[in-house]
C-alpha positions in Angstrom: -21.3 -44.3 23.3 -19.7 -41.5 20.9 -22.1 -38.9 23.0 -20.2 -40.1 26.1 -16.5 -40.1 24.6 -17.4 -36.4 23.5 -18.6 -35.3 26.6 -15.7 -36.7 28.5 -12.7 -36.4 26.0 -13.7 -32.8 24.1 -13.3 -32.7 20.6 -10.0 -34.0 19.9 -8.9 -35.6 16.7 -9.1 -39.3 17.5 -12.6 -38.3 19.1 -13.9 -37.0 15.6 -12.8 -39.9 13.8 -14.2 -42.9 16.3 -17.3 -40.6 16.1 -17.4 -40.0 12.1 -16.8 -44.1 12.2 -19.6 -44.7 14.7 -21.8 -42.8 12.5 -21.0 -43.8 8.7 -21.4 -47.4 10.8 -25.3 -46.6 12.1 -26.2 -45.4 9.1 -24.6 -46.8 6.1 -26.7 -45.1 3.8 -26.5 -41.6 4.3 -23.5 -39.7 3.6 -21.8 -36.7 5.0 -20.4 -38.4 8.0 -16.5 -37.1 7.4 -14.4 -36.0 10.8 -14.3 -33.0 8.7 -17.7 -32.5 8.1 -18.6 -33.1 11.5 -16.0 -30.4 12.4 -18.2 -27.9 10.4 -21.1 -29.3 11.4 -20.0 -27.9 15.2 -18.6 -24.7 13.8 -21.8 -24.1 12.1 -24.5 -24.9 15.1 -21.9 -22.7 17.5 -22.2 -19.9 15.0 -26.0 -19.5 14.4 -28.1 -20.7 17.3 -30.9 -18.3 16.4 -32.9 -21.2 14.6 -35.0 -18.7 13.2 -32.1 -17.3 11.3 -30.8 -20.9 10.3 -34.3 -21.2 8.3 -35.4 -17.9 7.2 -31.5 -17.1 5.6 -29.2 -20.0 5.5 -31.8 -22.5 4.3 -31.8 -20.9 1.2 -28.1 -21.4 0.8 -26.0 -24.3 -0.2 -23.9 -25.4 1.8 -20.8 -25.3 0.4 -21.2 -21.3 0.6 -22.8 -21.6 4.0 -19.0 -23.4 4.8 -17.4 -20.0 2.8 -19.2 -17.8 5.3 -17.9 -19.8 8.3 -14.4 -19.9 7.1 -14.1 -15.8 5.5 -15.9 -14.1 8.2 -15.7 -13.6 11.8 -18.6 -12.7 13.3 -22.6 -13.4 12.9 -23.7 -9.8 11.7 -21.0 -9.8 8.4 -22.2 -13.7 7.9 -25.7 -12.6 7.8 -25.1 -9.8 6.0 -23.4 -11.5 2.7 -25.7 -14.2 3.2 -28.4 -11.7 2.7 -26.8 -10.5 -0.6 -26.1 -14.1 -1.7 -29.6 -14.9 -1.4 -31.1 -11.4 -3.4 -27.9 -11.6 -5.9 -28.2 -15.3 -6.6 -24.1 -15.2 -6.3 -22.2 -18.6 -6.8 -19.6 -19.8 -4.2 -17.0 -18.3 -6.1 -18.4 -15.0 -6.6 -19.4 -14.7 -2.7 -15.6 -15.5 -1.8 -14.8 -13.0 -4.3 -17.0 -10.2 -3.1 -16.1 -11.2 0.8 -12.3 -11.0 -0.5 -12.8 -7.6 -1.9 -14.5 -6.8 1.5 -17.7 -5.5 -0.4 -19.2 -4.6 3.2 -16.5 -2.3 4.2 -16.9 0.0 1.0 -21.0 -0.3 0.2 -22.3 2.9 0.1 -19.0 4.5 1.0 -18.6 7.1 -1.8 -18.9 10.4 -1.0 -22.8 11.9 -2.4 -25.1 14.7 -2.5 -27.4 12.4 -2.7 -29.2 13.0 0.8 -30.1 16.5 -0.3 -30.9 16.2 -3.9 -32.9 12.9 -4.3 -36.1 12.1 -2.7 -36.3 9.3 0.2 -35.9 6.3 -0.8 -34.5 6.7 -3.9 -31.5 8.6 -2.5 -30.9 5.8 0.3 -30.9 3.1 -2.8 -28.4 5.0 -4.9 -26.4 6.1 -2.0 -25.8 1.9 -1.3 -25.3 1.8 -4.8 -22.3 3.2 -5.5 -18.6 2.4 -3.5 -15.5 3.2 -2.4 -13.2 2.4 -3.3 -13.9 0.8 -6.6 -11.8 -2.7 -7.3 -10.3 -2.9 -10.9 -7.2 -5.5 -10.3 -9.1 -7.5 -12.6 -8.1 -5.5 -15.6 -4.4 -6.3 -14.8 -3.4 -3.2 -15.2 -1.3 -0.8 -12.9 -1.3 2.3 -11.6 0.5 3.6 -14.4 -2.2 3.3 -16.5 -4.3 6.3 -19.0 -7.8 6.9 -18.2 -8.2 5.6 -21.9 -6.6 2.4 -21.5 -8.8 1.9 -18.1 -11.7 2.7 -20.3 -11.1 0.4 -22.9 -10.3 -2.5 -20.4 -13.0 -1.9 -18.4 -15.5 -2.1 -21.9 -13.2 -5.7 -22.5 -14.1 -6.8 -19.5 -17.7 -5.3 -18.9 -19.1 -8.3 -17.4 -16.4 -8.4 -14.3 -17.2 -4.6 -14.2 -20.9 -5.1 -13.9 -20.5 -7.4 -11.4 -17.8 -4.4 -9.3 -20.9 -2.1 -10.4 -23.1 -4.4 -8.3 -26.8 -4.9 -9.1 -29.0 -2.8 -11.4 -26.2 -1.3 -13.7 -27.1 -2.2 -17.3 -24.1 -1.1 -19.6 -25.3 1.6 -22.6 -22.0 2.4 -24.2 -18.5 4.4 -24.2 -18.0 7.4 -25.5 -21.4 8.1 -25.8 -22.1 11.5 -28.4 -23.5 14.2 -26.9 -24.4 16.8 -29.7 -25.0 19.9 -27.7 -25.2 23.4 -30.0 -23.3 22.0 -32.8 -20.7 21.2 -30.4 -19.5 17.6 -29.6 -19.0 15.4 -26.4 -18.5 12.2 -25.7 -19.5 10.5 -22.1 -16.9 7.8 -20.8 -19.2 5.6 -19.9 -22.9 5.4 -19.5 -25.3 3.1 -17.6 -28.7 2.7 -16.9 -29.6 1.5 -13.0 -33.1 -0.8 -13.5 -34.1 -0.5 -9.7 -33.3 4.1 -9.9 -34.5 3.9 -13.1 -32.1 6.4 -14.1 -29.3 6.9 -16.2 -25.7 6.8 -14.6 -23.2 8.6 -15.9 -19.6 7.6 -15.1 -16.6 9.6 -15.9 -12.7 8.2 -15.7 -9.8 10.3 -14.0 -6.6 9.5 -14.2 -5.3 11.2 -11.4 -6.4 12.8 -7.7 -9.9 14.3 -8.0 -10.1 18.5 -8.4 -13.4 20.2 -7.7 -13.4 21.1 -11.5 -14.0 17.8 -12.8 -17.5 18.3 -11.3 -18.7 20.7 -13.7 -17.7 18.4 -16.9 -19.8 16.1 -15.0 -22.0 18.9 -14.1 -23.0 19.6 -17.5 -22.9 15.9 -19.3 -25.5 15.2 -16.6 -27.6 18.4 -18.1 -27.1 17.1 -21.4 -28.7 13.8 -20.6 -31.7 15.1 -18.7 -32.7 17.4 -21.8 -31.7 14.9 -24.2 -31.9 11.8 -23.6 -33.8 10.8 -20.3 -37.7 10.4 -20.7 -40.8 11.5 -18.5 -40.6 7.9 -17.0 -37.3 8.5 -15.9 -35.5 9.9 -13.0 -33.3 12.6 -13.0 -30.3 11.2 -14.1 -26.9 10.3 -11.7 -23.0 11.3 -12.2 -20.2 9.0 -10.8 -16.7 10.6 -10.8 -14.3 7.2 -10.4 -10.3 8.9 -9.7 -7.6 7.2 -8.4 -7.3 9.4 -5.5 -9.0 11.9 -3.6 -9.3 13.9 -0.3 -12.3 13.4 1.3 -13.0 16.9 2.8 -12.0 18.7 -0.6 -15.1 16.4 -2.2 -17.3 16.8 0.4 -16.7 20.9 -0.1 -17.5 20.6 -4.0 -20.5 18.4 -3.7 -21.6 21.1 -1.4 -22.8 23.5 -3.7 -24.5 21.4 -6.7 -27.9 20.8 -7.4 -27.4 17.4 -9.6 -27.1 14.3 -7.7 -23.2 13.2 -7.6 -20.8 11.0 -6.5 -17.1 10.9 -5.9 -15.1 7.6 -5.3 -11.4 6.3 -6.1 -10.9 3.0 -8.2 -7.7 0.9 -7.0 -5.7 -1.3 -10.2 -2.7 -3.2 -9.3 0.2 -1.8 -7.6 3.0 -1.4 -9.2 6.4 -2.9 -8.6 8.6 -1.6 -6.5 11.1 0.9 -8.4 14.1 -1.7 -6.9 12.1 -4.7 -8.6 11.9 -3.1 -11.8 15.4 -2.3 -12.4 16.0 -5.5 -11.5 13.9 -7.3 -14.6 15.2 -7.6 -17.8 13.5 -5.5 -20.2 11.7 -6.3 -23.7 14.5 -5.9 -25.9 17.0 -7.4 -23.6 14.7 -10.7 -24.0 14.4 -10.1 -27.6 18.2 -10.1 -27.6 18.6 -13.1 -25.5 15.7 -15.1 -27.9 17.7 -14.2 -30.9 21.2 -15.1 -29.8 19.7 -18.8 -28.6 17.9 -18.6 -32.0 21.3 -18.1 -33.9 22.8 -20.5 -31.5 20.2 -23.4 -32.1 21.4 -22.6 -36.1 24.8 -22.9 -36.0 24.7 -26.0 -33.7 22.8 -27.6 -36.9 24.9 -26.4 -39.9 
């Protein structure tokens, strides 16, 4: 009877609910049965009908993300694909929204790399999907007004959030890691080792747009590392310049003449308020003022 009413008046509202009522009443002891469920029940038989995707990829899913995928993303080759990396990631619910939020497909592998010419095949495809661009720091809180230094510290406050931006594989060594080279000191921003590269990843912070001299601090941090720090078992090791802005083709020209594998990408914090807003807001010691006043008020009402 429901078959018949759904074949001859659609999917309407009333339908879904005489239907969701037929079936909770046929079989009282299974659950599941909601008009809403049964809404994404449709949705998701319209959006895989490949059955052989259905149980090699979503039946490893629950279902609760396999409802995320159908409500974030559009079409069957992004669901697959974050399905994919829900699976080899082991991600929660929340953390697949997350990544689907911060549109994790769109800047995968998207940094700009040497890496074609100076790592072997596949190493060079791995780390080239391992880095991205741009890089999402919003949740430091922080805006674009912020220091390298204060990035850096926030970003060593909230290392596991920035493992997770990292992506898989990073493993967090320290912050301004010594380098003694000649008597001479220097200190890395940031340093990583990837477990599937097997390589040290060296991360440097600028504050500003990217200039083709940054490269040779990186340049020679990475030359430090090789001779004193990486092992025979290890691969050469990798640099990651994050700035907060760069031109593409002015990267692409540095990169072109280095022989250590690099990387280039931007890293995005809050935007700041518009100049309009801010005028607008009262500032700290205007507050402090106002506080004190209803202080001395709150007083003088009680003497």
């Amino acid at each position: 009877m429901s078959t018949a009413r759904q074949s001859s008046q659609g999917w309407g509202t009333k339908v879904i609910d005489r239907l969701a009522h037929d079936l909770r009443t046929a079989f009282p002891e299974m659950k599941g049965f909601s008009p809403r469920n049964l809404k994404y029940m449709r949705a998701f038989a319209e959006a895989w009908p490949d059955k052989a995707i259905v149980q090699a990829v979503l039946a490893q899913l629950p279902w609760y993300h396999q409802l995320a995928l159908l409500d974030k993303l559009p079409g069957p080759e992004t669901r697959r694909w974050y399905a994919a990396k829900a699976i080899e990631h082991n991600w929660s619910r929340n953390i697949l929204v997350m990544q689907i939020e911060t549109r994790l497909l769109e800047r995968s592998g998207k940094a700009v790399t040497n890496f074609d010419v100076r790592l072997p095949k596949p190493q060079s495809d791995l780390a080239r999907e391992s880095l991205k661009d741009p890089y999402r720091f919003d949740f430091l809180g922080l805006t674009d007004e912020a220091q390298e230094r204060a990035v850096e510290n926030s970003l060593v406050k909230h290392v596991t959030e920035f493992l997770l931006e990292l992506g898989a594989g990073f493993a967090f060594v320290g912050r301004q890691v010594l380098l003694d080279v000649g008597g001479d000191e220097f200190f890395i921003d940031l340093l990583f080792y990837h477990l599937k590269l097997r390589c040290y990843v060296v991360i440097e912070l600028k504050g500003g747009k990217f200039k083709p001299e940054h490269l040779g601090q990186l340049g020679f941090y990475l030359t430090a590392m090789d001779r004193q720090v990486k092992s025979e078992h290890d691969n050469p090791t990798i640099g990651l310049l994050l700035c907060k802005s760069k031109n593409k083709i002015v990267a692409e020209y540095a990169l072109g003449d280095k022989t250590q594998p690099m990387g280039i990408a931007e890293f995005k914090l809050l935007e700041s308020l518009p100049a309009e807003l801010v005028t607008n807001l009262p500032s700290i010691e205007q507050i402090e003022r106002e506080l004190g006043s209803d202080d001395t008020s709150i007083e003088n009402n009680y003497q």
